[in-house]
Structures are given as C-alpha cells and as structure tokens.
C-alpha positions as CSV (number, residue, x, y, z in Angstrom):
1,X,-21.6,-1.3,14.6
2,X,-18.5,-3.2,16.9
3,X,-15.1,-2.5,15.4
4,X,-12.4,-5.3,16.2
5,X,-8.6,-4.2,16.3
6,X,-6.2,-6.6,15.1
7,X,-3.2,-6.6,16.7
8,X,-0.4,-8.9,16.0
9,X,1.5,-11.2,18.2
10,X,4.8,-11.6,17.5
11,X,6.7,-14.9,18.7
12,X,10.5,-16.8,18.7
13,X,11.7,-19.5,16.4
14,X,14.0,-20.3,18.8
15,X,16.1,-22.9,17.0
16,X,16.8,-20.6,13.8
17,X,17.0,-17.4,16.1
18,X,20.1,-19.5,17.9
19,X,21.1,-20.7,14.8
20,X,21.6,-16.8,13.0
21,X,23.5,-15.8,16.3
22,X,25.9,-19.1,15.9
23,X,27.0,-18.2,12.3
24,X,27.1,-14.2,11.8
25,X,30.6,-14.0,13.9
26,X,31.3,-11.7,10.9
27,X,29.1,-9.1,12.7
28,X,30.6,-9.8,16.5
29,X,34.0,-10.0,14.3
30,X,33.2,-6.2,13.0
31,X,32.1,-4.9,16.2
32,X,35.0,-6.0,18.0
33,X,37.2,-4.6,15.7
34,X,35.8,-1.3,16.1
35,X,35.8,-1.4,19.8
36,X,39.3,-2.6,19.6
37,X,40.7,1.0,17.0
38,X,38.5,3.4,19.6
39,X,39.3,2.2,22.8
40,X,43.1,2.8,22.2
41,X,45.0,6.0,23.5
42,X,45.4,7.1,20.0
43,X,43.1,5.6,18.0
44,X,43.6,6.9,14.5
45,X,46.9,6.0,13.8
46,X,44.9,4.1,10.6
47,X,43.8,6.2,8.4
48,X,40.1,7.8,8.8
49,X,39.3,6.2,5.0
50,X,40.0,2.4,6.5
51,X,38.0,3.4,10.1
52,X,34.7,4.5,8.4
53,X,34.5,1.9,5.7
54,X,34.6,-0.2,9.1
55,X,32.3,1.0,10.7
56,X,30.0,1.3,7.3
57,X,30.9,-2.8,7.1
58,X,29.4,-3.0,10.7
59,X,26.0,-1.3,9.6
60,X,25.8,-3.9,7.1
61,X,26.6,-6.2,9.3
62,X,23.8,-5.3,11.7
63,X,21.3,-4.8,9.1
64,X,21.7,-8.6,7.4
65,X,21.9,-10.1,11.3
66,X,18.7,-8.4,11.9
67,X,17.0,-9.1,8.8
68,X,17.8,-12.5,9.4
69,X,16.1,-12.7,12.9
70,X,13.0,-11.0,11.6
71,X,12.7,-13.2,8.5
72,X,13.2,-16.4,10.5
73,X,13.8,-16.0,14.2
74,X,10.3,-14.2,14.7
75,X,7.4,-14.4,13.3
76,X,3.7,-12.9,13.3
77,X,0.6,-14.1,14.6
78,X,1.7,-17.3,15.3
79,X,-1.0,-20.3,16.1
80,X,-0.2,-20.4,19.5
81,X,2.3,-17.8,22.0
82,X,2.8,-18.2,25.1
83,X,2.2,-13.9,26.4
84,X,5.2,-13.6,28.2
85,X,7.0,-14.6,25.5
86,X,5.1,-12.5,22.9
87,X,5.5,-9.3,24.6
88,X,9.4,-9.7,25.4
89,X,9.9,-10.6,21.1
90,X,7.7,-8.1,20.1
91,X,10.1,-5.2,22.1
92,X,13.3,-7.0,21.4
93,X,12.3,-7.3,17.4
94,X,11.1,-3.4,18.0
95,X,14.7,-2.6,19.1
96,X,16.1,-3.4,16.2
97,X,15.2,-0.3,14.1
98,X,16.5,1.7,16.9
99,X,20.1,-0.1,16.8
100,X,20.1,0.1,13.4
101,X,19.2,4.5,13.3
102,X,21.8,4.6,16.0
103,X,24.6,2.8,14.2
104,X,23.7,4.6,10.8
105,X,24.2,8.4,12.9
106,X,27.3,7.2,14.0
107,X,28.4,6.0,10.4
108,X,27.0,9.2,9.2
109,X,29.2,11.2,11.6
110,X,32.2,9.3,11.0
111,X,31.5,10.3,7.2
112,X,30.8,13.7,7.8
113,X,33.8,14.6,9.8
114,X,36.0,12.4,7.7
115,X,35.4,14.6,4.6
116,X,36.1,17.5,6.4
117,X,38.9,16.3,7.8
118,X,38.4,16.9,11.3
119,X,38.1,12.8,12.3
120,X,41.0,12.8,14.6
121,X,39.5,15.3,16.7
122,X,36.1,13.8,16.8
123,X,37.4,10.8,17.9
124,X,36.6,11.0,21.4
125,X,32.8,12.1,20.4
126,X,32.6,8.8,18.2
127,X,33.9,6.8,20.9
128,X,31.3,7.6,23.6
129,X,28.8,7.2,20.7
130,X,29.8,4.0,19.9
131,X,30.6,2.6,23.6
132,X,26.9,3.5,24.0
133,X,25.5,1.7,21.4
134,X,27.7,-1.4,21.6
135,X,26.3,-1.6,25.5
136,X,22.8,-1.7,24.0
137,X,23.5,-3.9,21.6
138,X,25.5,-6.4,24.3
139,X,21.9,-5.9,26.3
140,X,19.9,-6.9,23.4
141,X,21.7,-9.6,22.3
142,X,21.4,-10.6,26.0
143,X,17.9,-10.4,26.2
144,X,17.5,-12.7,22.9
145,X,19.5,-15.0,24.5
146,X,17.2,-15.4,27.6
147,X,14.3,-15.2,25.6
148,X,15.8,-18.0,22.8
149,X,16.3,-20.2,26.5
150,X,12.9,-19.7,27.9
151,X,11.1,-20.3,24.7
152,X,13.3,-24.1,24.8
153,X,12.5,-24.2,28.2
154,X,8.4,-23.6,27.7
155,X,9.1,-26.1,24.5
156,X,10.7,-28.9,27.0
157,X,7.9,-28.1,29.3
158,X,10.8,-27.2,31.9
159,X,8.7,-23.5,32.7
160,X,5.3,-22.4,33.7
C-alpha cells in the first residue's frame, strides 16, 4: 500500500502583502516609540505603568499586522508557485510565531518586573531584549520586502 504525504506550498499575494505593510504605520509608529523611551540614558523618567501598556500596544500591534499577512498576503497551496518563492514565504510566514513569542516574553517581563517594582533596574535587560528583536523584525520585514519585489518581478516576467 503507497502512502502520499501532503505537504503544502505556501505562496505571496504580493499586491495585498504591500498593501498591509503601506497602511499599519500604527505598528512601525509603536515600535519606534519604544525604541525611542529605551534607547535614552535614562529611560524611565515615564512612569513603568505608561512603558508596559506600550509595549503591550506593540504586541497587538504585531499580532493584527501578522494576521493580516497570513490571511491575505500568503496563502496555501496555491495553483501554481514558483519554488524559490514558496520556500522563502513559507520560512518568512514561519517567523512570525517566533516574533510574536519573543515580543510577548518581553511584555511579560516588562509586567513582571513592573509589579514588583523593580522596572527601573531592569531596564537595561529590556533594552538588549528589545534591540534584539526589533533587529529581527527590521530583517524580516526586509526579507518580505524582497520577496513582495521578486514575486512582481516573476509576475512582470522581469526574473527567471
């Protein structure tokens, strides 16, 4: 008895993927605001209260831009996908969950050390947390961007 595996291919709607990343400034708002409080010399002179309900605005953020690009920037199985294409979605889409778990741990530790009261003191920690995930983001959303080009370009014919 064969068995067949399914697997699925995962592909770009380049058009609405462009079109998500042209109107959720809110999110690149959010994230540069947060880069902005941590990157000063002091950065809690505002209270720890108005900083974590920031960064909690950011998660949300991030969560509606990315189920936006799942819902209509990629899709599954498509009729026809050009490989190179389908592999590069299928890890950038993949990297989503991952951004998403690494923004929540930092929300979480914000929380945590808020209610203790220790924030100030953890602020350096946070920082480096968040530095390092805002890099990864600025790579993914890099990487989308190539990948929302190349797709136009194998539309336009302009790439073999």
């Amino acid at each position: 008895m064969a068995t067949t595996t399914a697997t699925l291919t995962v592909t770009v709607n380049a058009a609405f993927l462009q079109e998500i990343k042209e109107v959720n400034q809110e999110l690149f708002h959010r994230l540069s605001e947060v880069r902005q409080i941590l990157s000063r010399p002091v950065p809690f002179t505002m209270d720890g209260v108005s900083f974590v309900a920031k960064l909690a605005e950011l998660r949300d953020q991030l969560a509606l831009h990315f189920a936006l690009e799942e819902a209509y920037g990629y899709f599954d199985d498509p009729v026809f996908v050009a490989p190179q294409l389908g592999r590069v979605a299928e890890s950038l889409r993949a990297q989503h969950r991952e951004l998403y778990l690494e923004i929540s741990q930092i929300v979480e530790q914000a929380e945590r050390h808020q209610y203790r009261g220790q924030l100030p003191s953890w602020t350096v920690v946070l920082a480096g947390a968040f530095m390092r995930f805002h890099h990864r983001f600025g790579q993914h959303e890099s990487r989308e961007n190539e990948l929302i080009q190349q797709a136009y370009d194998d539309d336009l014919g302009g790439s073999e």
